[in-house]
N, CA, C and O atoms as CSV, one atom per row, in Angstrom:
chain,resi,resn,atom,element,x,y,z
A,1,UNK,N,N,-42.420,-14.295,0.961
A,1,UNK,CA,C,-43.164,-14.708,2.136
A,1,UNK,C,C,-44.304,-15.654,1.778
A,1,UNK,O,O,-44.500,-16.683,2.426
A,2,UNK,N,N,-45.081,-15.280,0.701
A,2,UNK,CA,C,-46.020,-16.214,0.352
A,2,UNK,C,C,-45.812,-17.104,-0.958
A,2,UNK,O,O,-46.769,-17.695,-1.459
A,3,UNK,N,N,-44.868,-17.156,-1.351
A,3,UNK,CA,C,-44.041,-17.902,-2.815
A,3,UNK,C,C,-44.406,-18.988,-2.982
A,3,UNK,O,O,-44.520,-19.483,-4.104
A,4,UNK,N,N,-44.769,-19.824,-1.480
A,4,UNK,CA,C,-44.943,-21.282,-1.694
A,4,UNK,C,C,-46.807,-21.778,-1.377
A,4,UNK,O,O,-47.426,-22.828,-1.209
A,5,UNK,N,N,-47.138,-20.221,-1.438
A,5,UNK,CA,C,-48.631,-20.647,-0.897
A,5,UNK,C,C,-49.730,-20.366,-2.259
A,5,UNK,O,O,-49.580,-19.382,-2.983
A,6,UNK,N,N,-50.237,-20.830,-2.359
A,6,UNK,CA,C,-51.639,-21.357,-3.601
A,6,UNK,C,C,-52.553,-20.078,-2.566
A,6,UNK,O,O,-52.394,-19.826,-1.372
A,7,UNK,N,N,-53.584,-19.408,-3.639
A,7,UNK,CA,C,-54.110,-18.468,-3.084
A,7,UNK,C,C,-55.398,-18.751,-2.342
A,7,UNK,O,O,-56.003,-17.949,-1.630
A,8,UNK,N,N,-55.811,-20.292,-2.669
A,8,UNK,CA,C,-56.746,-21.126,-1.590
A,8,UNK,C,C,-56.233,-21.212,0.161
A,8,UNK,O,O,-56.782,-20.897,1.217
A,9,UNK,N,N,-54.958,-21.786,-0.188
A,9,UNK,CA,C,-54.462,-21.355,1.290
A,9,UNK,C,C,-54.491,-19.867,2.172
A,9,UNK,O,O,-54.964,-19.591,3.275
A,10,UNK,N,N,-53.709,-18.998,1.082
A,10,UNK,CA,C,-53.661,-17.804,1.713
A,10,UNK,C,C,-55.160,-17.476,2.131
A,10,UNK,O,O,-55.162,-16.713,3.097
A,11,UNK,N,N,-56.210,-17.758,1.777
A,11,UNK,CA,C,-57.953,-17.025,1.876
A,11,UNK,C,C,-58.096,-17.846,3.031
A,11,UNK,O,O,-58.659,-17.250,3.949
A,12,UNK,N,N,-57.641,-19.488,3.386
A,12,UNK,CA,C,-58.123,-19.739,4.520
A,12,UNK,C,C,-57.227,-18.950,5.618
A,12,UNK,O,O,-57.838,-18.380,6.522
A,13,UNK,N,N,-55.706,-18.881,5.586
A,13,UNK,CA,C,-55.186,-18.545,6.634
A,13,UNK,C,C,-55.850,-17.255,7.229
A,13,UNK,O,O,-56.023,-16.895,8.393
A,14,UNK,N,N,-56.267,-16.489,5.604
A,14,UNK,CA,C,-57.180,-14.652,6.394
A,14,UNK,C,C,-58.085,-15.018,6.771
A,14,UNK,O,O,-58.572,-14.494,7.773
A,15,UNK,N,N,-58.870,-16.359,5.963
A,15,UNK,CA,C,-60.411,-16.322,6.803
A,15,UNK,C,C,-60.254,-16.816,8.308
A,15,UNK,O,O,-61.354,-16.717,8.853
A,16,UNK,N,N,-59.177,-17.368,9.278
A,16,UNK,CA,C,-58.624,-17.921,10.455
A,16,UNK,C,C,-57.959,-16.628,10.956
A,16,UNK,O,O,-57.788,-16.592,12.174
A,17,UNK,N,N,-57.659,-15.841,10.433
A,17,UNK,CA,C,-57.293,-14.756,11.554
A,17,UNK,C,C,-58.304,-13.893,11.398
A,17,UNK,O,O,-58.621,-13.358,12.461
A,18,UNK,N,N,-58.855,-13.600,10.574
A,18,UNK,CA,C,-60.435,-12.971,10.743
A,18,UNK,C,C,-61.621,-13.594,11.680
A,18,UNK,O,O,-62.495,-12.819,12.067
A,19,UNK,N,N,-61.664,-14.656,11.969
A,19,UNK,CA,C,-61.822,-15.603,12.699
A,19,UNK,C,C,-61.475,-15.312,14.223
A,19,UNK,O,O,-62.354,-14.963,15.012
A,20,UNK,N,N,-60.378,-15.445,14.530
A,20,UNK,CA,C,-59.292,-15.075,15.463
A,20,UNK,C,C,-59.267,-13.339,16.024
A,20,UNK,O,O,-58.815,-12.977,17.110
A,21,UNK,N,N,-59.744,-12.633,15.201
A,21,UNK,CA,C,-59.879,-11.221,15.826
A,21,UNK,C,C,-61.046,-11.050,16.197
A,21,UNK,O,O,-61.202,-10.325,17.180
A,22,UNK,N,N,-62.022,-11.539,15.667
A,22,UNK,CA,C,-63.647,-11.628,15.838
A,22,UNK,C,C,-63.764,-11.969,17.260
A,22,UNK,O,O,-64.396,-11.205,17.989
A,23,UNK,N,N,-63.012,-13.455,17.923
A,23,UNK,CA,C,-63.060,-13.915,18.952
A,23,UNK,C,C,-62.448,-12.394,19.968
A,23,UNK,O,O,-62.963,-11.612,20.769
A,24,UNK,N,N,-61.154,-12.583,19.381
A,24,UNK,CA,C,-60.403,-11.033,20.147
A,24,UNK,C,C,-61.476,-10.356,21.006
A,24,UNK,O,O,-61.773,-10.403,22.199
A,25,UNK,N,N,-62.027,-9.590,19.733
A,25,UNK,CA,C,-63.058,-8.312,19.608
A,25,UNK,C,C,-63.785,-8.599,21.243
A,25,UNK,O,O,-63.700,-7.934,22.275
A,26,UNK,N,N,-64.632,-10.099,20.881
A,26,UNK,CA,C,-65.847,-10.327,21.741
A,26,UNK,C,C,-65.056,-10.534,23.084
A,26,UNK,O,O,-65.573,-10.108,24.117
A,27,UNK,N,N,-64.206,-10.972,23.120
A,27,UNK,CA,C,-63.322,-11.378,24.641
A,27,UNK,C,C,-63.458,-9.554,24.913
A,27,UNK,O,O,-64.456,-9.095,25.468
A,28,UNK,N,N,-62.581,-8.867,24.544
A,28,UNK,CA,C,-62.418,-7.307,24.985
A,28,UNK,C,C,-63.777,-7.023,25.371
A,28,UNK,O,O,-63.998,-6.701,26.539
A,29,UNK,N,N,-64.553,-7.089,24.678
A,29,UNK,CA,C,-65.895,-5.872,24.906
A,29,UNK,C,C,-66.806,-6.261,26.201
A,29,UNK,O,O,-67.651,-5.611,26.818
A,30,UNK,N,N,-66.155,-7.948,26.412
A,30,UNK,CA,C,-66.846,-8.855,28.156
A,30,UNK,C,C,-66.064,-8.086,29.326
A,30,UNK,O,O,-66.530,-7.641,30.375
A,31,UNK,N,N,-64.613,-8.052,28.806
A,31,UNK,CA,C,-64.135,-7.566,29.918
A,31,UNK,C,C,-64.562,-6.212,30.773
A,31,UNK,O,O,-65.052,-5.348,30.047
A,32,UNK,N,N,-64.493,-5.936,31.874
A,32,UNK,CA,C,-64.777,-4.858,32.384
A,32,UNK,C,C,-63.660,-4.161,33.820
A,32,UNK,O,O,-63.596,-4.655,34.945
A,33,UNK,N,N,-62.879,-2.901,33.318
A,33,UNK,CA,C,-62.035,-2.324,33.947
A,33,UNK,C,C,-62.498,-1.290,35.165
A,33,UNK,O,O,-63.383,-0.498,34.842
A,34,UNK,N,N,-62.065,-1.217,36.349
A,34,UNK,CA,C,-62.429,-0.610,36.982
A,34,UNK,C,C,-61.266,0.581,37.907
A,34,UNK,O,O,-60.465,-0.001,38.638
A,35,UNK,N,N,-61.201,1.674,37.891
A,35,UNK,CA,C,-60.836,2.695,38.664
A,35,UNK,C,C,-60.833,3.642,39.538
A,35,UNK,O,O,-61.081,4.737,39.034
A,36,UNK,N,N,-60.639,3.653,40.717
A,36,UNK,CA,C,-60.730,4.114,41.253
A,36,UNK,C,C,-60.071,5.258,41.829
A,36,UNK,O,O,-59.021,4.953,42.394
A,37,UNK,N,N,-60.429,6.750,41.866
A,37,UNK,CA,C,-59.980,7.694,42.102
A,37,UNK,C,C,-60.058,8.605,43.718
A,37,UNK,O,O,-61.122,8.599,44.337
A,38,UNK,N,N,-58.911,9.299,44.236
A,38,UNK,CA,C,-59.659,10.120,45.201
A,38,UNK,C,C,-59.936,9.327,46.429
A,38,UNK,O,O,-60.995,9.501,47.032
A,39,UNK,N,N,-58.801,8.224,46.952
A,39,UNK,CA,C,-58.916,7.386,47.785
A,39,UNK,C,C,-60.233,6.728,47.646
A,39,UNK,O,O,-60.971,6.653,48.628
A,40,UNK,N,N,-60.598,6.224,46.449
A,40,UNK,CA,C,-62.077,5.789,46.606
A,40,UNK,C,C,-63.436,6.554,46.334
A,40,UNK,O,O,-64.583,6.116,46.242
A,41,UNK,N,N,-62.897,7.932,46.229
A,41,UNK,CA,C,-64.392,8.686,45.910
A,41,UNK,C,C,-65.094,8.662,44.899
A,41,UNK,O,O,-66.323,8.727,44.881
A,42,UNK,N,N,-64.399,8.572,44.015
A,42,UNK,CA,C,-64.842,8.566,42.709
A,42,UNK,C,C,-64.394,6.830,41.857
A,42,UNK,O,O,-63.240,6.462,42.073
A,43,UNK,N,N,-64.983,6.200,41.267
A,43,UNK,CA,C,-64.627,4.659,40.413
A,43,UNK,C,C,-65.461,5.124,39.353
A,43,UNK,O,O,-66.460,5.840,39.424
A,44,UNK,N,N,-64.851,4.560,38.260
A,44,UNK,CA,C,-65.101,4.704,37.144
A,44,UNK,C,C,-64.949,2.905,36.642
A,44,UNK,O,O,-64.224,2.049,37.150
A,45,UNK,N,N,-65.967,2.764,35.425
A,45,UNK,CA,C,-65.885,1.334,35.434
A,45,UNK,C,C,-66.532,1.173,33.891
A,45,UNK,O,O,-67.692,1.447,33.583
A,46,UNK,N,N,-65.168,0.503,32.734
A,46,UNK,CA,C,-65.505,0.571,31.676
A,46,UNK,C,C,-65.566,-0.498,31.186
A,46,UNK,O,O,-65.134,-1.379,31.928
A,47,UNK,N,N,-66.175,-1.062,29.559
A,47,UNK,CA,C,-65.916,-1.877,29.362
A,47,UNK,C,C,-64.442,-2.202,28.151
A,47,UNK,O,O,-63.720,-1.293,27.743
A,48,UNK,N,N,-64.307,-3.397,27.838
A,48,UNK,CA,C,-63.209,-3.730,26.500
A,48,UNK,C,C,-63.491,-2.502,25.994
A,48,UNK,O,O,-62.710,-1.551,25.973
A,49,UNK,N,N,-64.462,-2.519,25.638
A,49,UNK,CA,C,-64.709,-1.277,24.116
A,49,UNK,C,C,-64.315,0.117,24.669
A,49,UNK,O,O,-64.742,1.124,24.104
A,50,UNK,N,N,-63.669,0.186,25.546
A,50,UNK,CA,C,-63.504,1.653,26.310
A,50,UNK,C,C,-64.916,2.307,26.262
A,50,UNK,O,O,-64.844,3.287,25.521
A,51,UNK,N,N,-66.240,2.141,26.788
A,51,UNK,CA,C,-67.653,2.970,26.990
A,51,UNK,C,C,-67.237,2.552,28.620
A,51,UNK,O,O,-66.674,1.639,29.224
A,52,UNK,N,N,-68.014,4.062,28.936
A,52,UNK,CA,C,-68.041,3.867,30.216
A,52,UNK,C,C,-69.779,3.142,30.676
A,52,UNK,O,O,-70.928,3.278,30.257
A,53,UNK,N,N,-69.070,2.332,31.786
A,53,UNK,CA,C,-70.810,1.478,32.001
A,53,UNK,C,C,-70.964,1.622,33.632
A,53,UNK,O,O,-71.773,0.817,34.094
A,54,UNK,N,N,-70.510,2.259,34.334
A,54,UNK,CA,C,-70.556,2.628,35.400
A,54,UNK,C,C,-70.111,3.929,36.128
A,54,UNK,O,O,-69.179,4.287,35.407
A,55,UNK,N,N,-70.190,4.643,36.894
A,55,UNK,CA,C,-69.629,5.463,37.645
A,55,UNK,C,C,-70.158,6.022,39.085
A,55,UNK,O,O,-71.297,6.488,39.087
A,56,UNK,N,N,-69.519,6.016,40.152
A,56,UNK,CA,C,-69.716,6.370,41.302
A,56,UNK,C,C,-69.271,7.238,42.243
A,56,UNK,O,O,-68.084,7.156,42.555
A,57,UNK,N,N,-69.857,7.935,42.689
A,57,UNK,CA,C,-69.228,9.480,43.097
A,57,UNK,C,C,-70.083,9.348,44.349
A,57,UNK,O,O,-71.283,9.080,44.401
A,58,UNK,N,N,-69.018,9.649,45.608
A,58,UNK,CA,C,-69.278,9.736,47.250
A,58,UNK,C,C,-70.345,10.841,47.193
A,58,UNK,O,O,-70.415,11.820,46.450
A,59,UNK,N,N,-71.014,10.494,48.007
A,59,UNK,CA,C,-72.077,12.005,47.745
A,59,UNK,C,C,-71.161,13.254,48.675
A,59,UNK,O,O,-71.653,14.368,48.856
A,60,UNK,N,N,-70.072,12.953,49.100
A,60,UNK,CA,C,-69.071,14.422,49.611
A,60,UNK,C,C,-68.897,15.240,48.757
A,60,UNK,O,O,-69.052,16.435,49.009
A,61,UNK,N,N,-68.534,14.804,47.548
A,61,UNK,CA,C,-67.870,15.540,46.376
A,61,UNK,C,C,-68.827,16.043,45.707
A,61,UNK,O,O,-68.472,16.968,44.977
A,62,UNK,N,N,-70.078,15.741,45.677
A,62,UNK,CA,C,-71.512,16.691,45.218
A,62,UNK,C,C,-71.952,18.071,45.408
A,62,UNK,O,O,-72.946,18.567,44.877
A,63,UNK,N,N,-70.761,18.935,46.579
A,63,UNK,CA,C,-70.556,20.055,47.163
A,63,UNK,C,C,-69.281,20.286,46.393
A,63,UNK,O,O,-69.160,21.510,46.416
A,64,UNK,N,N,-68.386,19.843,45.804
A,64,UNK,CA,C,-67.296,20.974,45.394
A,64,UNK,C,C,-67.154,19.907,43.903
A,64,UNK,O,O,-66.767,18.739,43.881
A,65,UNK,N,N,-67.429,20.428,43.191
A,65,UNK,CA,C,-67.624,20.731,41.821
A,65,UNK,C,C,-66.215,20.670,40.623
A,65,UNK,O,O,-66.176,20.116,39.524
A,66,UNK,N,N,-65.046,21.545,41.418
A,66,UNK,CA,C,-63.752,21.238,41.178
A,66,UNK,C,C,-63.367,20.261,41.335
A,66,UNK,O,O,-63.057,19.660,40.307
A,67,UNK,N,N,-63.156,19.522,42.697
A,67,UNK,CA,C,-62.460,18.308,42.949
A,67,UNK,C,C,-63.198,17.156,42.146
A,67,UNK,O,O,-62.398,16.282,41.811
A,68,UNK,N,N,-64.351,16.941,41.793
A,68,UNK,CA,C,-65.362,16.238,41.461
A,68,UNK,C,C,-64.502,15.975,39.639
A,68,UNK,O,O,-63.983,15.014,39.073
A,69,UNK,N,N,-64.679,16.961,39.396
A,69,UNK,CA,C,-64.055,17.405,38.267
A,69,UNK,C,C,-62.551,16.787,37.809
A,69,UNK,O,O,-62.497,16.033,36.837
A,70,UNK,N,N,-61.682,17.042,38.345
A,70,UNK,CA,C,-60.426,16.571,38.882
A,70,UNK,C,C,-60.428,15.426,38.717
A,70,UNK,O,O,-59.868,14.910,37.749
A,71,UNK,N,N,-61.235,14.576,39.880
A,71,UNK,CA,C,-61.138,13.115,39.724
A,71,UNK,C,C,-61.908,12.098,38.930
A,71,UNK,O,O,-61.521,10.987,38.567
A,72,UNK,N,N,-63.155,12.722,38.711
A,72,UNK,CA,C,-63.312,11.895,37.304
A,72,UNK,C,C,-62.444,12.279,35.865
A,72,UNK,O,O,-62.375,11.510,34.906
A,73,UNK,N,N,-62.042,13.121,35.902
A,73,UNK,CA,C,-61.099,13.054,34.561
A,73,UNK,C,C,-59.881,11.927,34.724
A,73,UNK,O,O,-59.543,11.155,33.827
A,74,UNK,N,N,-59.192,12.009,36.289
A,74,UNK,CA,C,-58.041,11.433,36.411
A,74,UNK,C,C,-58.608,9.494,36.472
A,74,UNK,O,O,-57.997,8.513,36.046
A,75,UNK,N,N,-60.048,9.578,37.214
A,75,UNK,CA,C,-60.486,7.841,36.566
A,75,UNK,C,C,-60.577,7.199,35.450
A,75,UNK,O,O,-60.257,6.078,35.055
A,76,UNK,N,N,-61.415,8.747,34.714
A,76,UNK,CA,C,-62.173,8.296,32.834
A,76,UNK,C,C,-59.995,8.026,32.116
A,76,UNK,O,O,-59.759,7.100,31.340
A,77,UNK,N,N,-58.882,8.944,32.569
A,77,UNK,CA,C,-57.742,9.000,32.119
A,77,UNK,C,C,-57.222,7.562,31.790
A,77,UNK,O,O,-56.914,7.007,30.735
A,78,UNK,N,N,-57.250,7.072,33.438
A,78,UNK,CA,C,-56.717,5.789,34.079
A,78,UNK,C,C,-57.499,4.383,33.113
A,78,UNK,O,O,-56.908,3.465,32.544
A,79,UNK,N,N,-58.825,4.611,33.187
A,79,UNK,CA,C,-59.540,3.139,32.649
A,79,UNK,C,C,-59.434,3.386,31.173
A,79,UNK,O,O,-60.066,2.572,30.500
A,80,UNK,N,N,-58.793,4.306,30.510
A,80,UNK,CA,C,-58.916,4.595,29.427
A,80,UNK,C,C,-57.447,3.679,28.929
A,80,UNK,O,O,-57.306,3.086,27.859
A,81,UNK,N,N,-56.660,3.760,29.816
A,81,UNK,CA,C,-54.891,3.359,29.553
A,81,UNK,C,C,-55.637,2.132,29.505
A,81,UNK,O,O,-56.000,1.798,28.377
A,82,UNK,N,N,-56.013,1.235,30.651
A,82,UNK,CA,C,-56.633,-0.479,31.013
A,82,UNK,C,C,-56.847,-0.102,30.163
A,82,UNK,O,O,-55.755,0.111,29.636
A,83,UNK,N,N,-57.692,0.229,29.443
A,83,UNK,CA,C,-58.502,-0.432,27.962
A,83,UNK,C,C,-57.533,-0.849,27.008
A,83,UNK,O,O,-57.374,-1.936,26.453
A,84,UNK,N,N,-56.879,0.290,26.921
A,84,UNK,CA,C,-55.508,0.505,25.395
A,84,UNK,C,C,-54.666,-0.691,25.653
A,84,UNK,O,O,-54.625,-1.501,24.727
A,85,UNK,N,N,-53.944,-0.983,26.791
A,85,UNK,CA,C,-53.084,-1.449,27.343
A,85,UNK,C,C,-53.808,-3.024,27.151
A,85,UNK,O,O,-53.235,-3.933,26.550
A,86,UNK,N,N,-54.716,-3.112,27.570
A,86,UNK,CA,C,-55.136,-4.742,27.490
A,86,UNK,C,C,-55.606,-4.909,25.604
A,86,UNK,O,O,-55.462,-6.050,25.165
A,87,UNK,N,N,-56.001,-4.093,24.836
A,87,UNK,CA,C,-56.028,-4.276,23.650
A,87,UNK,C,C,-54.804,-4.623,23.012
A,87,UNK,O,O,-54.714,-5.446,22.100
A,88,UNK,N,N,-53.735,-3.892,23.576
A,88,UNK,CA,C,-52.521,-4.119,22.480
A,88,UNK,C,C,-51.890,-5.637,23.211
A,88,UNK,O,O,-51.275,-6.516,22.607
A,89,UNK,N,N,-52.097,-5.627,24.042
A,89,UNK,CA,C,-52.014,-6.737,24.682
A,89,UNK,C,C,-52.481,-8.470,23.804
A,89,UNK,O,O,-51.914,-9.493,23.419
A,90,UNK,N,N,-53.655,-7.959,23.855
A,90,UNK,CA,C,-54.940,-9.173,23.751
A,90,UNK,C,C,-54.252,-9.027,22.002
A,90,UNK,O,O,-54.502,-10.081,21.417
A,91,UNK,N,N,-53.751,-8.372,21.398
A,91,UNK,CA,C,-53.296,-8.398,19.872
A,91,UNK,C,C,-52.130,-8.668,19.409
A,91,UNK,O,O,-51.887,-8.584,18.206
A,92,UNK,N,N,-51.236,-9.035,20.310
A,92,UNK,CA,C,-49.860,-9.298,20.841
A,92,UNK,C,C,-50.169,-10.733,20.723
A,92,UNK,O,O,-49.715,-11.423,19.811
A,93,UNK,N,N,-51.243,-11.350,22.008
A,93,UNK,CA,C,-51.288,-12.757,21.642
A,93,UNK,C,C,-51.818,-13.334,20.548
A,93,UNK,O,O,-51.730,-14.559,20.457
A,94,UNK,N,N,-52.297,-12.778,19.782
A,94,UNK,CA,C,-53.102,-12.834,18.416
A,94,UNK,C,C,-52.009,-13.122,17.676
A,94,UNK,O,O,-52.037,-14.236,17.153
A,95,UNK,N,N,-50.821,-12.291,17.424
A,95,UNK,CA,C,-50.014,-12.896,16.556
A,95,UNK,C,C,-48.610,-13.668,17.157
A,95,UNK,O,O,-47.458,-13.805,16.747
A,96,UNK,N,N,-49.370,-14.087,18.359
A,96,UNK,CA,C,-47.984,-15.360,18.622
A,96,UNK,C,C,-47.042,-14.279,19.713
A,96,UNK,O,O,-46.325,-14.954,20.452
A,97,UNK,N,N,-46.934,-13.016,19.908
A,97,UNK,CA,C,-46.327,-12.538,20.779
A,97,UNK,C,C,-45.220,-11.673,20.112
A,97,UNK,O,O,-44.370,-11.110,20.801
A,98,UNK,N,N,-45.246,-11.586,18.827
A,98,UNK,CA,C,-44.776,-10.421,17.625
A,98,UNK,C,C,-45.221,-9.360,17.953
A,98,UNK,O,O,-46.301,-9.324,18.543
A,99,UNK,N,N,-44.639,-8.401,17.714
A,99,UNK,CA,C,-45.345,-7.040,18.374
A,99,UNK,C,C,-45.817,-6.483,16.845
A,99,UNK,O,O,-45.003,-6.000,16.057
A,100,UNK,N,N,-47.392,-6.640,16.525
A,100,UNK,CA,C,-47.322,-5.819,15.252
A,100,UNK,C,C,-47.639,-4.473,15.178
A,100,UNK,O,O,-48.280,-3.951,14.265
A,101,UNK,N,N,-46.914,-3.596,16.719
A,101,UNK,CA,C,-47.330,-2.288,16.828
A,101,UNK,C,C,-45.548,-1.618,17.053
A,101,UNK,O,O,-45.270,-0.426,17.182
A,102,UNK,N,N,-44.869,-2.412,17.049
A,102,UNK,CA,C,-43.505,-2.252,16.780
A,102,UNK,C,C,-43.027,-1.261,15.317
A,102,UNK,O,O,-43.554,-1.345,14.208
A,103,UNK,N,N,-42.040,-0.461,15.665
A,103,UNK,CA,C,-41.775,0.006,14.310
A,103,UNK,C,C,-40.275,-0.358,14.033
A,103,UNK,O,O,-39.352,-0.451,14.844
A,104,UNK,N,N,-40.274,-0.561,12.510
A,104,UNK,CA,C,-38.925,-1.286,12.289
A,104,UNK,C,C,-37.832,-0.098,11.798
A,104,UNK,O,O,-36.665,-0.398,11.549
């Protein structure tokens, strides 16, 4: 695979995809996912980095404790997939559309 490459080349091609994930990284951690649970009662709202940076709860659900319960797990669940899902994604185009999460 690398037979024909001088090890000057190979250091730039890593220092260009090191390069290239760095950018990745910073694109993900701008983005921001949002979910909404409970016809709306509950949104949950994270960023790239999967941290949660928002959350909003109807003041209805401030009386039952269970349901409250319920649906922020099933939002924090949901924005948690968006996160994963747009990472393997955003790393997919990184290498040209090769899946390097594929197993052979």
């Amino acid at each position: 695979m690398f037979g024909n490459m001088n090890m000057g080349d190979l250091g730039k091609m890593l220092e260009g995809m090191q390069e290239q994930a760095q950018k990745v990284q910073e694109e993900l951690a701008s983005k921001e996912f949002t979910v909404k649970t409970g016809g709306g009662m509950v949104k949950v709202t994270m960023n790239g980095n999967g941290e949660a940076i928002d959350v909003d709860v109807d003041d209805s659900l401030l009386e039952d404790k269970e349901s409250l319960q319920i649906l922020l797990i099933a939002a924090i669940n949901d924005a948690n997939k968006m996160v994963e899902d747009n990472k393997k994604n955003s790393a997919m185009g990184m290498f040209g559309g090769a899946n390097p999460f594929a197993q052979s």
